[in-house]
Backbone as a ProteinNet text record, in pm:
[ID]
protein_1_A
[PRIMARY]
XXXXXXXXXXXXXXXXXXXXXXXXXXXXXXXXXXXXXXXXXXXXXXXXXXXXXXXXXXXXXXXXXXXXXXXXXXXXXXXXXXXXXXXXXXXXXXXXXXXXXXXXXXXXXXXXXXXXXXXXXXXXXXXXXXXXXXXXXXXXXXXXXXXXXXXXXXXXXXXXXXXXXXXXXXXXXXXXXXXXXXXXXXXXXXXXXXXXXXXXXXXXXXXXXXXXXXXXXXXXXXXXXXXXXXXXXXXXXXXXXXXXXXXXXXXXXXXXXXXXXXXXXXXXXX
[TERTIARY]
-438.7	-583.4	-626.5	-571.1	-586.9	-544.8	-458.2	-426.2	-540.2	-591	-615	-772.8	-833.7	-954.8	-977.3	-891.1	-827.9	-848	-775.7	-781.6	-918.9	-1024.4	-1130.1	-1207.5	-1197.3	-1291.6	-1311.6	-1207.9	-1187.4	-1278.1	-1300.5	-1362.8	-1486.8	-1517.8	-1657.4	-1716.7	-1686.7	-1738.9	-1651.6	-1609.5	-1541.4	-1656.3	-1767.5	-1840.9	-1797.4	-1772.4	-1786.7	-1618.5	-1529.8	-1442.3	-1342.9	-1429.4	-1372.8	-1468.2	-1413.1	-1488.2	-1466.5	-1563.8	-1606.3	-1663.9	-1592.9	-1682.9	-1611.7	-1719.8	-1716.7	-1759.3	-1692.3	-1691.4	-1590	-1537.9	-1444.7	-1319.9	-1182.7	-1075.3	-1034.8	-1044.6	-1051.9	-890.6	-865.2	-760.4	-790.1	-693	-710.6	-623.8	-649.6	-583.5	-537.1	-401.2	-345.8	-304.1	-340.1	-245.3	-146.1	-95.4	16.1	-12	99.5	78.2	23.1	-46.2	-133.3	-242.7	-284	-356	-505.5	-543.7	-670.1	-759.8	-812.8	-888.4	-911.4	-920.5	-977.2	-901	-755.2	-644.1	-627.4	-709.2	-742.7	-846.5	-925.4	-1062.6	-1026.1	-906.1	-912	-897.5	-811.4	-796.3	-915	-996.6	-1091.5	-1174.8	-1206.1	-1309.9	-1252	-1076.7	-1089.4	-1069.5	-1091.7	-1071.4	-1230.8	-1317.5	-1423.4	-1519.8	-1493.4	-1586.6	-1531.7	-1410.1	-1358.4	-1348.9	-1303.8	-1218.6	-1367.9	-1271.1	-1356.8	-1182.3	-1255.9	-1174	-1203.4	-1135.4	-1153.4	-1038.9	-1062	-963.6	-1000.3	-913.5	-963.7	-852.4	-953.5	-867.2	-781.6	-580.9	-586.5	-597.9	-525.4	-572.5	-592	-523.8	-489.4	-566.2	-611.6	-774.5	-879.8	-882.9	-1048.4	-1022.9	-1088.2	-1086.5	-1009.3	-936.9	-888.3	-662.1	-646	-528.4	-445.7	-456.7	-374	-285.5	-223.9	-22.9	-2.5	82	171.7	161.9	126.2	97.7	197.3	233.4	329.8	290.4	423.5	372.3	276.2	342.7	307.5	118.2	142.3	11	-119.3	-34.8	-142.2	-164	-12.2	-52.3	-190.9	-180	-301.3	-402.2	-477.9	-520.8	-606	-494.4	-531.7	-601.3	-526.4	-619.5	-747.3	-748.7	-907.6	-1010.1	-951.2	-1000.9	-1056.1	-1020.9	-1013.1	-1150.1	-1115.3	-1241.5	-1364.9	-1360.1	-1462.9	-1510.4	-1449	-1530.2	-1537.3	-1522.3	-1571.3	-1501.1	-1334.7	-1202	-1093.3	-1087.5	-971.1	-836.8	-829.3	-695	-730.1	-611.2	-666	-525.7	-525.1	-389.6	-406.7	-295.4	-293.5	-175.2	-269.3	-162.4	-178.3	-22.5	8.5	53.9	61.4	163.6	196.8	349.1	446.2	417.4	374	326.2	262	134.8	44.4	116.4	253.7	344.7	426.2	463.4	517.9	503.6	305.5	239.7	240.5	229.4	163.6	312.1	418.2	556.8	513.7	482.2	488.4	347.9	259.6	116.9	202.5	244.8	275.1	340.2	455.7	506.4	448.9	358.6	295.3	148.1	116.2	12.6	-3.2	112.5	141.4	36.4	-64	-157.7	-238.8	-269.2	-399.7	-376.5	-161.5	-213.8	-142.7	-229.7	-259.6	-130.2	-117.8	-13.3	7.2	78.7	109.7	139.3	87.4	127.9	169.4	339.2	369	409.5	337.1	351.4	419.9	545.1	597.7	665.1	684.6	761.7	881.7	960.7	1057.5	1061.7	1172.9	1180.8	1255.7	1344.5	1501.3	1399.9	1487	1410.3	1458.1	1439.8	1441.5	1611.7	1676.2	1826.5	1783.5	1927.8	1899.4	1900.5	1898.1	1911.6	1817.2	1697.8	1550.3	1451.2	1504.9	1396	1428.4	1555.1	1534.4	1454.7	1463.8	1437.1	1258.3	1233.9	1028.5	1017.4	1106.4	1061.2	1099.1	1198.6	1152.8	1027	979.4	805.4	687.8	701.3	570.3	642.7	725.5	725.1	620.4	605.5	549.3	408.3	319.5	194.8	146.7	233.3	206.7	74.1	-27.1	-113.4	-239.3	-166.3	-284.7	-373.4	-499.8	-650.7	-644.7	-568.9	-599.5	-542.3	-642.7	-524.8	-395.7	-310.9	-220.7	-201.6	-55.7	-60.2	-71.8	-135.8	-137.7	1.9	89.5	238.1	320.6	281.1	306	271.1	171.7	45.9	97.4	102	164.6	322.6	379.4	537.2	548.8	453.7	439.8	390.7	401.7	387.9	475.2	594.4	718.2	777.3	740.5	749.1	633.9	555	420.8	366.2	413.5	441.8	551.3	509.6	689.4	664.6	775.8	797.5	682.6	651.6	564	436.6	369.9	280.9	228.8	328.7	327.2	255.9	359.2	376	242.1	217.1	72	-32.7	-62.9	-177	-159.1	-179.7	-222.1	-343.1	-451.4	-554.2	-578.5	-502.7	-479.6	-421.9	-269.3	-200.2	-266.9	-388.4	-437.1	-525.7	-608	-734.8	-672.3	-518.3	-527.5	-457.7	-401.2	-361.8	-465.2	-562.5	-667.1	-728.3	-714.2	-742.8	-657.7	-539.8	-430.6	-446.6	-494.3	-507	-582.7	-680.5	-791.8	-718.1	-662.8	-595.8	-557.2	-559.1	-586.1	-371	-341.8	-184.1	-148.5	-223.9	-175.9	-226.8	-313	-297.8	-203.1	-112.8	-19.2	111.8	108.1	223	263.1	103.8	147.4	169.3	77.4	94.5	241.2	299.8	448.7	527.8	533.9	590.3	534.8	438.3	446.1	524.2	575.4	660.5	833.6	865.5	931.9	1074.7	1028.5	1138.6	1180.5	1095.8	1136	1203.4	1245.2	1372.1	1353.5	1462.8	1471.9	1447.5	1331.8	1306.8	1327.7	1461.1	1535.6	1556.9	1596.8	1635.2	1521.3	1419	1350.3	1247.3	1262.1	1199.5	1197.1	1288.9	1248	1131.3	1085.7	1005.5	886.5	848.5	735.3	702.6	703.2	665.7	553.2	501.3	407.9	428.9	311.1	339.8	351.2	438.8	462.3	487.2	375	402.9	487.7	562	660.9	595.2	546	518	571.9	699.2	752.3	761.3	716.2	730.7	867.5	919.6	1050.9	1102.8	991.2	1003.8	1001.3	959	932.8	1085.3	1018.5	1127.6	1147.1	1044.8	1039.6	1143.8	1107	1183.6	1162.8	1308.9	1361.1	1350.5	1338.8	1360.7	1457	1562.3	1678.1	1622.9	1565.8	1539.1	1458.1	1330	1286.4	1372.2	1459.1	1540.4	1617.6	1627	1675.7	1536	1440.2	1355.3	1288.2	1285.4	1277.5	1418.2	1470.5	1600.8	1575.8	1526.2	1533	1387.6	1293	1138.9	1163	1097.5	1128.6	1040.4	963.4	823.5	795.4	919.8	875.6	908.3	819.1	857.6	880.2	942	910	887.1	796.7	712.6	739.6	819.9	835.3	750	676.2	594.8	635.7	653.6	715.5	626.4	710.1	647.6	584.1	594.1	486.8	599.5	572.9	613	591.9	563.2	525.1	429.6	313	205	173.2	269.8	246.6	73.6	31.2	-135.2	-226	-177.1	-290.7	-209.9	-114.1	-47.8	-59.3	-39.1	-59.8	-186.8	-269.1	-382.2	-375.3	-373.1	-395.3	-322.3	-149.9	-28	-70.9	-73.5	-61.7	-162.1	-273.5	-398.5	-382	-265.5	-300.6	-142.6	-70.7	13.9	-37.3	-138.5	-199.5	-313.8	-357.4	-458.6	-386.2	-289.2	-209.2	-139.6	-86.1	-54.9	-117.3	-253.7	-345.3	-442.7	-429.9	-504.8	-429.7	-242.6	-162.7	-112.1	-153.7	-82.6	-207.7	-306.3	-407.1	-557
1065	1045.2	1053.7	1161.7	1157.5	1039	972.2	884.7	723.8	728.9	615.5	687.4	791	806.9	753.4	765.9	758.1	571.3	529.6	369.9	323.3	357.9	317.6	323.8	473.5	446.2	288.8	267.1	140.5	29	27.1	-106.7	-31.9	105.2	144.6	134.5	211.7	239	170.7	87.3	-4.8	18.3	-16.3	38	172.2	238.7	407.1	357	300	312	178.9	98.4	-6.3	-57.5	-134.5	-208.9	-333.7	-397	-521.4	-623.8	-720.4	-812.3	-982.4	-1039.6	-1174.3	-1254.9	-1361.4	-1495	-1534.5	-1616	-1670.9	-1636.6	-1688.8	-1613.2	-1490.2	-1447.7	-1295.1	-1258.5	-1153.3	-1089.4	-909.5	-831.3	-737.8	-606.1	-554.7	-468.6	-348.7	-282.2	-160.5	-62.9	42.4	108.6	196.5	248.3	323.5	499.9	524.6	687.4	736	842.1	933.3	860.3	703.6	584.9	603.5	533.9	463.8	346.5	326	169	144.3	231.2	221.4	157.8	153.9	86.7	-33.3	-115.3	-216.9	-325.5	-209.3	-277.1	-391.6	-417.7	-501.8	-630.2	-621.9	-729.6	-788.2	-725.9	-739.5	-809.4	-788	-828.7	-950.9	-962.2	-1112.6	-1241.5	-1183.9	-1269.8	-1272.8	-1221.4	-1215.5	-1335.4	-1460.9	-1542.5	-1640.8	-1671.6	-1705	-1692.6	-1562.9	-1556.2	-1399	-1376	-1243.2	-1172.1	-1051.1	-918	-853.9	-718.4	-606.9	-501.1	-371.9	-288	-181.8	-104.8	-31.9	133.9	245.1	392.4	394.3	427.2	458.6	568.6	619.9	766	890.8	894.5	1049.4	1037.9	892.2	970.2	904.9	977.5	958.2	1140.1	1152.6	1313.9	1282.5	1166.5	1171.6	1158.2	1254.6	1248.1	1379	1344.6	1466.5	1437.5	1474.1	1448.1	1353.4	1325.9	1248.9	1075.9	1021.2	880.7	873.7	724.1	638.1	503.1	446.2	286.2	213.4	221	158.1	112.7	317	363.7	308.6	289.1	209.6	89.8	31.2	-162	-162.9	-65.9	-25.8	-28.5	55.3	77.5	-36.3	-125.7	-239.8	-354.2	-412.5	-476.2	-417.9	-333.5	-256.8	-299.9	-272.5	-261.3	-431.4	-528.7	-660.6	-714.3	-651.8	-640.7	-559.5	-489	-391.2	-515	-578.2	-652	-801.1	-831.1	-911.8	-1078.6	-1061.1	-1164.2	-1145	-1277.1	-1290.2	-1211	-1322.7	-1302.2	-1259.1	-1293.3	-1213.1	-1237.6	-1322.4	-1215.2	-1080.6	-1031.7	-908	-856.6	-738.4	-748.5	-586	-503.2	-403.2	-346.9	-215	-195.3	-81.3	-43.4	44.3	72.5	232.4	259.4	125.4	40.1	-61	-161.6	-174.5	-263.7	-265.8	-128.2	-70.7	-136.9	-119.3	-155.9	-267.1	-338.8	-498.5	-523.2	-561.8	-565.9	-571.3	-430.6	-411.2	-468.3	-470	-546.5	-712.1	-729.6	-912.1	-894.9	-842.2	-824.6	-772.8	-689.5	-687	-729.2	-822.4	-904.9	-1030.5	-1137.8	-1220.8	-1336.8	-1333.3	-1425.3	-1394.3	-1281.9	-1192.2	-1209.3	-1278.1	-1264.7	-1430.5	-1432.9	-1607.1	-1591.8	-1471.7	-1441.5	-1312.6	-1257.7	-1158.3	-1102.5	-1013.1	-965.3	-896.9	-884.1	-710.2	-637.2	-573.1	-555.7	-382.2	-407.4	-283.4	-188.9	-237.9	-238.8	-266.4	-259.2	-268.2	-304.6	-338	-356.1	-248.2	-182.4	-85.3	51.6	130.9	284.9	300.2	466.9	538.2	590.3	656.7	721.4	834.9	888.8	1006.8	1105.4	1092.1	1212.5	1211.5	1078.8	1053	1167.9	1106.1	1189.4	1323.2	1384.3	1504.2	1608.2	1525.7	1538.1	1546.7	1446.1	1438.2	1533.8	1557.6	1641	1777.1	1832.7	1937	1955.7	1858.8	1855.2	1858.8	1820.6	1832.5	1905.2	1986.2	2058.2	2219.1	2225.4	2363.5	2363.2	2267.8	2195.9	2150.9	2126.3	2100.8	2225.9	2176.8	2281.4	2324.3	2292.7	2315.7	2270	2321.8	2242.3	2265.1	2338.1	2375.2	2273.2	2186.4	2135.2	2106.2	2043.9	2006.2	2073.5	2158.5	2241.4	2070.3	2150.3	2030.7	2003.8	2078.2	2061.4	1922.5	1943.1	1862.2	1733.9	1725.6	1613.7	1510.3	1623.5	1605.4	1514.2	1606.3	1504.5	1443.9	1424.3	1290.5	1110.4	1163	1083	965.2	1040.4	987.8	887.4	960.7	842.5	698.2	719.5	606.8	522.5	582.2	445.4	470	331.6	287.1	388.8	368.4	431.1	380.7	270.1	239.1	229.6	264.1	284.5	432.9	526.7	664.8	720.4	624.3	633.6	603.6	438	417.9	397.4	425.1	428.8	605	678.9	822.9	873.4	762.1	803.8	766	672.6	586.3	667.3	750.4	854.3	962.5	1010.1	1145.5	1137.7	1035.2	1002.8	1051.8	952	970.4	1087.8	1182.5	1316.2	1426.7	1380.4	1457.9	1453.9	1298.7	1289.4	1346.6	1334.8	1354.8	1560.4	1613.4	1756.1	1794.7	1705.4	1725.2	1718.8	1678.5	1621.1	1700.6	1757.5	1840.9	1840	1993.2	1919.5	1914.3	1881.9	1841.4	1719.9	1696.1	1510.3	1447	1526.4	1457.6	1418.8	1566.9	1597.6	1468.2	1451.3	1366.6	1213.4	1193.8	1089.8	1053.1	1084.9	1096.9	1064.3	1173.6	1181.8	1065.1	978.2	859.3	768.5	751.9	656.6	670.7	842	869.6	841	874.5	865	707.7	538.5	482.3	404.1	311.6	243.4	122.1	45.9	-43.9	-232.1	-287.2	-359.6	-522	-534.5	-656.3	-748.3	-669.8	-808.8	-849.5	-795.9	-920	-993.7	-957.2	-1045.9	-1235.7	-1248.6	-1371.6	-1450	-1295.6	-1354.8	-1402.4	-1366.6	-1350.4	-1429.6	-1591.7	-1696.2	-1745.5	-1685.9	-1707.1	-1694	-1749.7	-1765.9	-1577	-1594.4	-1401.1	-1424.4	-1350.3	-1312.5	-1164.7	-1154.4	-1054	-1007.4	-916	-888.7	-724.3	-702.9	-639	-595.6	-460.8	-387.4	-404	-424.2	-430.5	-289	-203.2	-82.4	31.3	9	65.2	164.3	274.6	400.6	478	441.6	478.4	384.4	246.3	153	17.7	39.2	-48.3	-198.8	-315.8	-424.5	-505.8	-423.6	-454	-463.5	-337.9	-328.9	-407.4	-483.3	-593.5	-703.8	-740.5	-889.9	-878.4	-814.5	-857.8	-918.5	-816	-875.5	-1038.7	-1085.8	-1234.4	-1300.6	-1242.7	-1350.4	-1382	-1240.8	-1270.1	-1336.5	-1322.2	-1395.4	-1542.1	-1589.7	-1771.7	-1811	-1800.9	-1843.1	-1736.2	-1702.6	-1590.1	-1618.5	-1585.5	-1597.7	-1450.7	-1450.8	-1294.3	-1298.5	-1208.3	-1208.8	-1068.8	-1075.2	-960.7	-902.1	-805.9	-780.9	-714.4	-703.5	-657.6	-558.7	-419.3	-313.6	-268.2	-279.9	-219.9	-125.7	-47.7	60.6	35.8	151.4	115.9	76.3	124.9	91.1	-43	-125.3	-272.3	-304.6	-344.2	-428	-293.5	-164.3	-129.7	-125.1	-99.9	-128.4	-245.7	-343.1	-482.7	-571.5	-485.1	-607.7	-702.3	-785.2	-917	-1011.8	-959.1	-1028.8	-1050.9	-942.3	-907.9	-1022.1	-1054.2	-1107.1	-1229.2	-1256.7	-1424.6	-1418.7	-1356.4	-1417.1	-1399.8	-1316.4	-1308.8	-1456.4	-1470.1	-1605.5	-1724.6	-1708.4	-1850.5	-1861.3	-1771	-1762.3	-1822.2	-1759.8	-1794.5	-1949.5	-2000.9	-2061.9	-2194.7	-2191.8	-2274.6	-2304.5	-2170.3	-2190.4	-2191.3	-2174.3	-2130.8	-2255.5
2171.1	2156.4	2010.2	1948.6	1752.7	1701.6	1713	1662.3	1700.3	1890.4	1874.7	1843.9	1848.1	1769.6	1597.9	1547.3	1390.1	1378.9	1496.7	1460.7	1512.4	1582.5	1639.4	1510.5	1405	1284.3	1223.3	1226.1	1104.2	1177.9	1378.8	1397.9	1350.8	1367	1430.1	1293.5	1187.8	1076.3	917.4	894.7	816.7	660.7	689.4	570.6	486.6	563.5	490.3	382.8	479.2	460.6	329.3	344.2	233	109.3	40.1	-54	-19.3	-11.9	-21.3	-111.2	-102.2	-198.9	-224.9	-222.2	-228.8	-112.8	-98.6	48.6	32.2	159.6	160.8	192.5	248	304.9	308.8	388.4	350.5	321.2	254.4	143.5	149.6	255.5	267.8	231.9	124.4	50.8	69.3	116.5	173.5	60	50.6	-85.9	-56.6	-170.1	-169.3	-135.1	-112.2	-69.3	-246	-208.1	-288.7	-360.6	-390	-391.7	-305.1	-332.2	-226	-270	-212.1	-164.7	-380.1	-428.9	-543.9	-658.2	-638.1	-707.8	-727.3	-608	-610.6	-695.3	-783.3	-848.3	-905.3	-982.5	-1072.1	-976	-872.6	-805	-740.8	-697.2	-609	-742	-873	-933.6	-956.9	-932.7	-983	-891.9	-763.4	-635	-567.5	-622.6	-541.1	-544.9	-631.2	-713	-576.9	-495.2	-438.2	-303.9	-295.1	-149.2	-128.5	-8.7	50.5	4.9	-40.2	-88.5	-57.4	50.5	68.1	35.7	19.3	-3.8	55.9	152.9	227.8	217.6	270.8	276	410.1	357.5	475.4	504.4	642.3	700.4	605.6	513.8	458.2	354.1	302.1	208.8	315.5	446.6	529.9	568	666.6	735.4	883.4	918.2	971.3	945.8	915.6	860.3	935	1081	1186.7	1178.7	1238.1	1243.7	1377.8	1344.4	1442.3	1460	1349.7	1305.3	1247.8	1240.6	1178.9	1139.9	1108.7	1020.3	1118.6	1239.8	1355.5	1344.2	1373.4	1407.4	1280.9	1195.9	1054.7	1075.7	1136.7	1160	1228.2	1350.1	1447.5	1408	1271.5	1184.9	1141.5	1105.9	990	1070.6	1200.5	1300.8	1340.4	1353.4	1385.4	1295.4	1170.8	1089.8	1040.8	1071.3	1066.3	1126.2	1286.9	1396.9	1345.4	1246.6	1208.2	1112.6	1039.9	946.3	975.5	1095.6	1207.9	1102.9	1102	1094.8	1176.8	1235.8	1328.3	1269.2	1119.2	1066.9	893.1	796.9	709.6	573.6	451.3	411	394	388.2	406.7	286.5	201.5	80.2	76.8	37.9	75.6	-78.6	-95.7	-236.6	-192.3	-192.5	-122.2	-14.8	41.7	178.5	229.2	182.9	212.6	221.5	181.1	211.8	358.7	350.5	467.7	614.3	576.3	649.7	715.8	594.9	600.8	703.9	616.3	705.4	876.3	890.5	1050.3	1108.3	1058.7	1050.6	1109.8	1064.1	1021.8	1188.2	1200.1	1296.8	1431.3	1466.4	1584.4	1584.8	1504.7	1521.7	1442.4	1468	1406	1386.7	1498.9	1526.2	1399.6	1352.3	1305.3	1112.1	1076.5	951.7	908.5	778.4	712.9	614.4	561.4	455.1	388.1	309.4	260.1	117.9	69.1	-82	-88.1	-157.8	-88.4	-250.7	-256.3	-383.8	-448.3	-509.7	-496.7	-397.8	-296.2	-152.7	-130	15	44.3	224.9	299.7	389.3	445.9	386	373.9	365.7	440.7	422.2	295.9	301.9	153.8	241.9	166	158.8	268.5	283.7	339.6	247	129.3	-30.5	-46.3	-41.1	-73.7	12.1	105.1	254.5	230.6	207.5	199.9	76.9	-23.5	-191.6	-96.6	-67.6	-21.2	59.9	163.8	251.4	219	95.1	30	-53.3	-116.6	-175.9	-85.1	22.4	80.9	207.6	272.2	377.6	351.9	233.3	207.4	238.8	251.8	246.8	393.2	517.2	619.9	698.9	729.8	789.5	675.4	537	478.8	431.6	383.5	341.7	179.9	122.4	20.6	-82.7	-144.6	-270.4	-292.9	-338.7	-356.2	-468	-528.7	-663.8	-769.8	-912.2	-977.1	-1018.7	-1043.9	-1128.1	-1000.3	-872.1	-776.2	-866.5	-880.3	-906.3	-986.4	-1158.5	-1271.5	-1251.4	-1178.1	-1129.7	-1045	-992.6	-909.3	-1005.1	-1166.6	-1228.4	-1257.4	-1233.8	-1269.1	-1174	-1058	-913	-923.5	-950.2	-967.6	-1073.6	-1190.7	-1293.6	-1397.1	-1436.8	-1505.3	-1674.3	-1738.6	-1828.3	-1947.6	-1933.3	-2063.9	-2069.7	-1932.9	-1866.5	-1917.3	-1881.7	-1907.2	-2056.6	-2172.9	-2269.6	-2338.4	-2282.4	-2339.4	-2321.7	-2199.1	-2090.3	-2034.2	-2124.4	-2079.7	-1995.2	-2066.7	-1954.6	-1826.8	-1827	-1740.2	-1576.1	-1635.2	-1571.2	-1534.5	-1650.5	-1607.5	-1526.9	-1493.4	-1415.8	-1273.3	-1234.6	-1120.6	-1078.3	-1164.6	-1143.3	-1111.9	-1188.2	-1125.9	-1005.8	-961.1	-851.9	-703.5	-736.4	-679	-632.8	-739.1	-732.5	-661	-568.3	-471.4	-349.4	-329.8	-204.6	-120	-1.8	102.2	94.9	90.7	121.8	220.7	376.4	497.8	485.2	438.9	401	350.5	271.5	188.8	243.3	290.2	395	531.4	578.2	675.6	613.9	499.6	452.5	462.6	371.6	330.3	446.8	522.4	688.6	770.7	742	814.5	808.2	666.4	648.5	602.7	569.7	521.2	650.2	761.5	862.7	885.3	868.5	889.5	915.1	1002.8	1025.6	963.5	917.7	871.7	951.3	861.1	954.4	894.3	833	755	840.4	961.3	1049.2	1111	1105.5	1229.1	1054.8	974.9	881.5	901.3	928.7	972	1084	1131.7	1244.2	1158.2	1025.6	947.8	877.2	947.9	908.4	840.4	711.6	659.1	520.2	414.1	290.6	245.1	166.3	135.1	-0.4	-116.9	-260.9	-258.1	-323.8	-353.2	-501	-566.4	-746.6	-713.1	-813.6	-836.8	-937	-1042.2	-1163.5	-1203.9	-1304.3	-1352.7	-1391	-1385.2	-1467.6	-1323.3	-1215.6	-1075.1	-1066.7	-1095.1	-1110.2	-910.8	-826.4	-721.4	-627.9	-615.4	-555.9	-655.8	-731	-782.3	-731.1	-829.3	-798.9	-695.9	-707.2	-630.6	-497	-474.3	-346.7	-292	-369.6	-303.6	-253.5	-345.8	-356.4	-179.5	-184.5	9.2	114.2	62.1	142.2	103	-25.6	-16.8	14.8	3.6	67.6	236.6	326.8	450.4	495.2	410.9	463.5	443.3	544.5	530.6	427.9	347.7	265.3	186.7	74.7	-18.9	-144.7	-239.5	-362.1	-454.5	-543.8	-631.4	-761.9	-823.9	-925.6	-985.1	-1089.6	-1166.9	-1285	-1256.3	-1358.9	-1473.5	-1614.2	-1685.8	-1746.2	-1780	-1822.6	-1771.5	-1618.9	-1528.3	-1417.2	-1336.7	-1216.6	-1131.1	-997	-908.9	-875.4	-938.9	-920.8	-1063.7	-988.2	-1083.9	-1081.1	-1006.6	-977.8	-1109.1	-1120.9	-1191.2	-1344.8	-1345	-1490.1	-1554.1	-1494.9	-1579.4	-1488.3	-1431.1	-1366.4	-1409.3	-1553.6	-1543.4	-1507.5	-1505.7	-1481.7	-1302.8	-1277.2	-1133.6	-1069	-1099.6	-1098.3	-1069.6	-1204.2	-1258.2	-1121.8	-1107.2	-985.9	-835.9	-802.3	-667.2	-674.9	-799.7	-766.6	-759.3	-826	-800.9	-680.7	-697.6	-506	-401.7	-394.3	-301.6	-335.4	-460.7	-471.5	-456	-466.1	-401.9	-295.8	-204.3	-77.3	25	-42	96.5	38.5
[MASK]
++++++++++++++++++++++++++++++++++++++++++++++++++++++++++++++++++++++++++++++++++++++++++++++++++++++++++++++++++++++++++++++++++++++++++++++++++++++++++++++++++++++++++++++++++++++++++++++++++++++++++++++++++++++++++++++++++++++++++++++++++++++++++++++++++++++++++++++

């Protein structure tokens, strides 16, 4: 019942919960764990003259972030959420976790998407050295309301952008550390734990017959480039776009690269 209360927000109340802006095909934006709808600005300001852009929170920055959700339970999520802003279908563009998503999105509601951006993602879980490495960082945090420690915060820098990012975009890094230090650590906890157990979903990629942008950080210290390149090999309609000097969080490190390959994308295939 938590879980399908959690997905009813998104038809019922979609306002509280996204940004909006523009007309036209709609283009719906998923973010990454410790992220939210807000990572998206640059994209949204430069697709809005055009298309309809939205970027939306998932569970673990709303007040609904209980336990026992998964990728699944987000695809769930993201259709609701579609119906809340009253579109059949939608591309649908993800960056890591929001990738996760999109993936399984595409797959149990194939009718519902036009195309895909997966940006900074993978199809392949994380290791079993990975999962245990995360699930020593956030097992201490399960149950609680209190903040996330900042030193968490701080080294969670290293996972989320690339090295030159770090170096010369400082304020850039500290904004969202601060933000990051608010963060309830049973939000984080489950965040993480939604996606951290997943199974690998390479083989049915082919079912995912639609145009798919791939933009990948060259510099992405979390999930390496490599790790995309399987997944355009197995999508029937994928291209990949390497962003240079950018991490995981490619779209906010180099917005304009990122930009000028999501508009061309869309403005060639759709």
């Amino acid at each position: 019942m938590a879980s399908d209360s959690a997905t009813a927000m998104y038809r019922t109340r979609p306002d509280a919960l996204t940004t909006d802006v523009g007309e036209g095909r709609p283009v719906v934006f998923a973010h990454g764990t410790l992220m939210d709808r807000t990572m998206f600005a640059p994209q949204l300001e430069a697709l809005r003259d055009e298309y309809r852009a939205v970027a939306y929170d998932l569970r673990a920055r709303t007040d609904r972030y209980a336990p026992g959700y998964d990728l699944w339970d987000l695809a769930d999520d993201c259709a609701a959420l579609l119906d809340g802003i009253n579109e059949d279908s939608a591309v649908i563009a993800g960056m890591s976790m929001g990738g996760f998503t999109a993936l399984r999105f595409a797959l149990a509601y194939p009718e519902r998407v036009d195309g895909l951006v997966l940006i900074d993602t993978t199809a392949v879980p994380h290791t079993d050295e990975e999962r245990e490495t995360f699930s020593e960082l956030v097992d201490p945090f399960e149950g609680s309301r209190d903040p996330i420690p900042r030193e968490l915060a701080e080294g969670s820098t290293a996972e989320l952008f690339g090295e030159t990012t770090r170096a010369e975009k400082p304020d850039l890094v500290e904004s969202w550390v601060d933000r990051w230090a608010t963060y309830p650590g049973a939000a984080v906890y489950h965040e993480l734990n939604s996606w951290l157990g997943r199974a690998d979903v390479t083989d049915r990629l082919p079912e995912i017959d639609v145009p798919t942008l791939v933009v990948h950080g060259e510099e992405d210290p979390s999930l390496p480039p490599s790790r995309a390149e399987p997944m355009v090999e197995e999508l029937p309609d994928a291209d990949l776009e390497l962003i240079p000097e950018a991490g995981h969080t490619a779209n906010l490190e180099r917005p304009d690269l990122v930009n000028d390959a999501i508009r061309s994308f869309l403005d060639e295939r759709f």
